[in-house]
C-alpha positions in Angstrom: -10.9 4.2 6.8 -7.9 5.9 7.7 -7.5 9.9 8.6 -5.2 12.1 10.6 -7.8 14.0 12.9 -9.7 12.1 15.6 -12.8 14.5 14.8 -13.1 13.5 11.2 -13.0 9.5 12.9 -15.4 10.4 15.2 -17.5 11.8 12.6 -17.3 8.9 10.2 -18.0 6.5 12.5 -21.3 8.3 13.1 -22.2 8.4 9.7 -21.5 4.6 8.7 -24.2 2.0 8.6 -23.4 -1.3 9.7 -21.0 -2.6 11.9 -17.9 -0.2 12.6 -14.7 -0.9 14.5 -12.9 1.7 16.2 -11.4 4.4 16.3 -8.1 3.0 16.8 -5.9 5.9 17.6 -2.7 6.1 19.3 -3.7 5.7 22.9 -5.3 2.5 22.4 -3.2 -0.2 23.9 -1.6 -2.7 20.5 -3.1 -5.7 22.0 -6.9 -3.8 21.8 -5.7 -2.6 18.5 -4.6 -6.2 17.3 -8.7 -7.4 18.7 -10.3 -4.5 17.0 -8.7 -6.1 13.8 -9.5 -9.3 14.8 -13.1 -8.6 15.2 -13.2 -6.7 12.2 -12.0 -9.3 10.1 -14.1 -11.8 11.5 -17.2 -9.7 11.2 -19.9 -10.3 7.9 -19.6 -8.8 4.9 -20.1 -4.7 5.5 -17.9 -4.2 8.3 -15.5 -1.1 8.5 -12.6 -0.2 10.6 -12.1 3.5 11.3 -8.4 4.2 12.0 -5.9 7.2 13.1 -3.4 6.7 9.6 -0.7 7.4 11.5 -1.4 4.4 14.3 -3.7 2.1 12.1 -1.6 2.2 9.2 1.4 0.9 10.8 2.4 -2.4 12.0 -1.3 -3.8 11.8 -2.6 -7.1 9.3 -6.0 -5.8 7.8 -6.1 -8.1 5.1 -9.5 -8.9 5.7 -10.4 -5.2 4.4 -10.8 -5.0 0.3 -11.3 -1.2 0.3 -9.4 1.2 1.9 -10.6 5.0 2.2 -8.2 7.7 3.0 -10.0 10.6 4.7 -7.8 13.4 3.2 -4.3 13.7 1.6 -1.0 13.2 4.2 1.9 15.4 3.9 4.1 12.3 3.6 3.2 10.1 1.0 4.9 7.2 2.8 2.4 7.1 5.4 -0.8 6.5 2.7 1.2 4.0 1.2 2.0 2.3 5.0 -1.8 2.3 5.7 -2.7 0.7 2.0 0.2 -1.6 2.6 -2.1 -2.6 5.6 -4.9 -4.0 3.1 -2.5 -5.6 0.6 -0.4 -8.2 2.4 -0.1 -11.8 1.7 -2.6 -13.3 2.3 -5.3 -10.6 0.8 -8.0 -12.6 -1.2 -9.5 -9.6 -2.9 -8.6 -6.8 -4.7 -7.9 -3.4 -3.0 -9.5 -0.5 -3.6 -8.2 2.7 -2.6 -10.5 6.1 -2.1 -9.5 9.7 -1.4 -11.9 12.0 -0.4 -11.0 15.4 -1.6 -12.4 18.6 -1.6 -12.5 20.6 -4.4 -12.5 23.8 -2.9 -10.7 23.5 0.1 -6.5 23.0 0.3 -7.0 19.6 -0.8 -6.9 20.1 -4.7 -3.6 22.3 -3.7 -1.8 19.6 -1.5 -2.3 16.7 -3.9 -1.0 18.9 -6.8 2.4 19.4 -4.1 2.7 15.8 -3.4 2.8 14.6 -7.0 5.3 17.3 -7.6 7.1 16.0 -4.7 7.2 12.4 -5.8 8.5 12.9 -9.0 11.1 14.8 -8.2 11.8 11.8 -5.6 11.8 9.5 -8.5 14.2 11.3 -10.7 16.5 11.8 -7.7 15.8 8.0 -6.8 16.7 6.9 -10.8 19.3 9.0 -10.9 23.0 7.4 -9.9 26.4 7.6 -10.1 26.5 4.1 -9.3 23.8 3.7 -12.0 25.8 5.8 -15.0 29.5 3.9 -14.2 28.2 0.6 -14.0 25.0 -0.2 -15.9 25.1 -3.8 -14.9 23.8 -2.1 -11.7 20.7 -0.6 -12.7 17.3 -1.9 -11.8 15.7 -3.8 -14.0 12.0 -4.6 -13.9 10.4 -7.6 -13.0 9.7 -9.1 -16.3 12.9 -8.5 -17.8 14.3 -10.1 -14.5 12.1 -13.2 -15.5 13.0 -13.2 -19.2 17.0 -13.6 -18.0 15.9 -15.9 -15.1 14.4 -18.2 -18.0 17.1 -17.9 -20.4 19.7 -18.8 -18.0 17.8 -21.9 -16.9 17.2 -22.8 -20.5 20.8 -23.1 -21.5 21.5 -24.9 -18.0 18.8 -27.5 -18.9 19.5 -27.9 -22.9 23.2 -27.9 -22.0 24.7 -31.5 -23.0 21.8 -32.7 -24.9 21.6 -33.3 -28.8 21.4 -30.7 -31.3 18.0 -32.8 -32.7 16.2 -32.3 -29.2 17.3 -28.4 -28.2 15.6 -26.8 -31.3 
């Protein structure tokens, strides 16, 4: 469980059942932090770690965790995506869930609307290219396409040389 404000830790820590790691926050030393991971990931089924987003979600393999909860939105969407990039590394058996916990009333509603504004204008600017519009051989292609040429290629390579009878 990842938030911003040590108060909103402190209070979900109080209010889980079950066995709770944490908070890891700034001040705490990175070889503590490293053996509150540790123990979290070697605890039973149930366990949660309760981390500052902005020290837990850096740096740290919580692979271990299959859900991750983010206690309100961030300003920078780069840091959510640093603390779920925490959960899903190599390694990670299980899916990931992510949770938000927004309020409906409060400025959360408003600051999730301004983020997803902000990200898509980031992703036009990012698609958009000079680069991209005088050379298309340099635009990004996806990962299956990628495959599909990968595959071709190695196809011809390998049927290269041998009878017509044998390539169709």
């Amino acid at each position: 469980m990842f938030s911003f404000f040590r108060d909103v830790l402190d209070t979900v820590a109080e209010a889980l059942d079950g066995p709770d790691f944490g908070p890891l926050t700034g001040s705490v030393a990175a070889a503590q932090r490293q053996s509150m991971v540790d123990s979290f990931s070697a605890a039973p089924g149930g366990a949660a770690l309760v981390a500052e987003v902005t020290a837990g979600g850096v740096g740290l393999n919580i692979q271990a965790a299959s859900e991750v909860v983010l206690c309100e939105p961030q300003l920078h969407p780069a840091i959510e995506w640093q603390a779920i990039a925490r959960a899903r590394r190599m390694g990670q058996l299980e899916t990931v869930q992510v949770h938000r916990l927004l309020s409906e009333d409060g400025v959360d509603q408003r600051l999730t609307e301004m983020l997803a504004v902000k990200a898509e204008l980031f992703e036009q600017f990012a698609a958009e290219s000079e680069v991209a519009e005088a050379a298309p051989e340099a635009v990004d292609v996806s990962e299956a396409e990628l495959a599909r040429e990968v595959i071709e290629v190695e196809r011809e390579r390998l049927l290269e040389g041998l009878p017509a009878d044998l390539t169709s």
